[in-house]
C-alpha positions as CSV (number, residue, x, y, z in Angstrom):
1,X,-9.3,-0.4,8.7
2,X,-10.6,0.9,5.5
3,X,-9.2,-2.1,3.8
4,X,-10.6,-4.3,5.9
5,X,-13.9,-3.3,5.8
6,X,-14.1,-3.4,2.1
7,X,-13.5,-6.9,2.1
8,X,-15.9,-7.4,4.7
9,X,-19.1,-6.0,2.3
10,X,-17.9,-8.3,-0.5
11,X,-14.4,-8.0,-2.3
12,X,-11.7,-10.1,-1.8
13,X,-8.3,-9.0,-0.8
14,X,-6.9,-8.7,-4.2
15,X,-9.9,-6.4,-4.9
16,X,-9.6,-4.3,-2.1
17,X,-6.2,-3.9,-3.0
18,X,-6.3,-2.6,-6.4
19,X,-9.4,-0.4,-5.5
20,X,-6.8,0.9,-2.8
21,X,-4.0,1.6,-5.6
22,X,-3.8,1.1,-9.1
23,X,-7.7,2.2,-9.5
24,X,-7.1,5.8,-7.1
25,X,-4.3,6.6,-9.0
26,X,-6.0,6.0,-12.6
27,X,-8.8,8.1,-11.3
28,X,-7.0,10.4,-10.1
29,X,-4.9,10.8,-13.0
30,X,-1.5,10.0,-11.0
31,X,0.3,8.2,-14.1
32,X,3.2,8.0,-11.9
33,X,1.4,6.0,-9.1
34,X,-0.6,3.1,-8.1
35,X,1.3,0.3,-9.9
36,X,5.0,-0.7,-9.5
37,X,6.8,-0.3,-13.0
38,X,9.9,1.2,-14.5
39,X,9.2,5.3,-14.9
40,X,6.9,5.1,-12.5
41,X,7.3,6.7,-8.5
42,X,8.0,3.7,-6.2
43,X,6.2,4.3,-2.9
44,X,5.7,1.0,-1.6
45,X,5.4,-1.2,1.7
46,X,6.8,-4.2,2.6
47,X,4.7,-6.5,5.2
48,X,5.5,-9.2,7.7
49,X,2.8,-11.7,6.2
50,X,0.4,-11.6,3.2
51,X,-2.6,-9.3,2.5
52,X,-4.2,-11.6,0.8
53,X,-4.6,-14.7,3.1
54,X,-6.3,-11.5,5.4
55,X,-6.6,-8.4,4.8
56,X,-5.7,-7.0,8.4
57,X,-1.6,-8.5,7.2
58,X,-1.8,-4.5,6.0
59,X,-1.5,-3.8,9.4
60,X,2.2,-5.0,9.3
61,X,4.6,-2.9,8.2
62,X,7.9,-4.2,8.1
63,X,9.8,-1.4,5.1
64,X,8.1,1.8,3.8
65,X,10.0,3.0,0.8
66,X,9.2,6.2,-0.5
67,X,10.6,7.3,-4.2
68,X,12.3,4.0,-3.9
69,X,14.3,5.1,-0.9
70,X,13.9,3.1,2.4
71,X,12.3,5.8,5.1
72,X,14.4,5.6,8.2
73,X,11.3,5.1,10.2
74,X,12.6,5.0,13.8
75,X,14.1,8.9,13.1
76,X,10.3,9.8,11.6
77,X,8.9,8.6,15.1
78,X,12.0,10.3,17.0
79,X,11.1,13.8,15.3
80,X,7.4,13.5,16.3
């Protein structure tokens, strides 16, 4: 939703996106995070369509990889 309504005050997808990433992580000082790049962590989602024809494409999730592992995400749901 956040996403979303950063591109509707003004910034385009590919704005929204970095804000939402590499830009956090640099401010935050996470070297390890934000971009995808050799040394660096590799938590990442894979979608069903692109974010940047719309922004609301964020919305789905077809992999989450965390440390550049695949989460099993049907067990995550089953242990909640």
């Amino acid at each position: 939703r956040e996403l979303e309504l950063m591109v509707r005050a003004g910034m385009t997808p590919m704005q929204t996106l970095i804000a939402a990433t590499k830009t956090s992580a640099d401010l935050l000082k996470l070297t390890r995070l934000g971009t995808l790049a050799p040394g660096k962590q590799a938590d990442f989602v894979v979608l069903e369509a692109n974010p940047l024809e719309d922004i609301a494409n964020t919305k789905r999730i077809a992999k989450v990889y965390q440390r550049g592992v695949e989460v099993n995400r049907q067990a995550l749901r089953a242990a909640f």
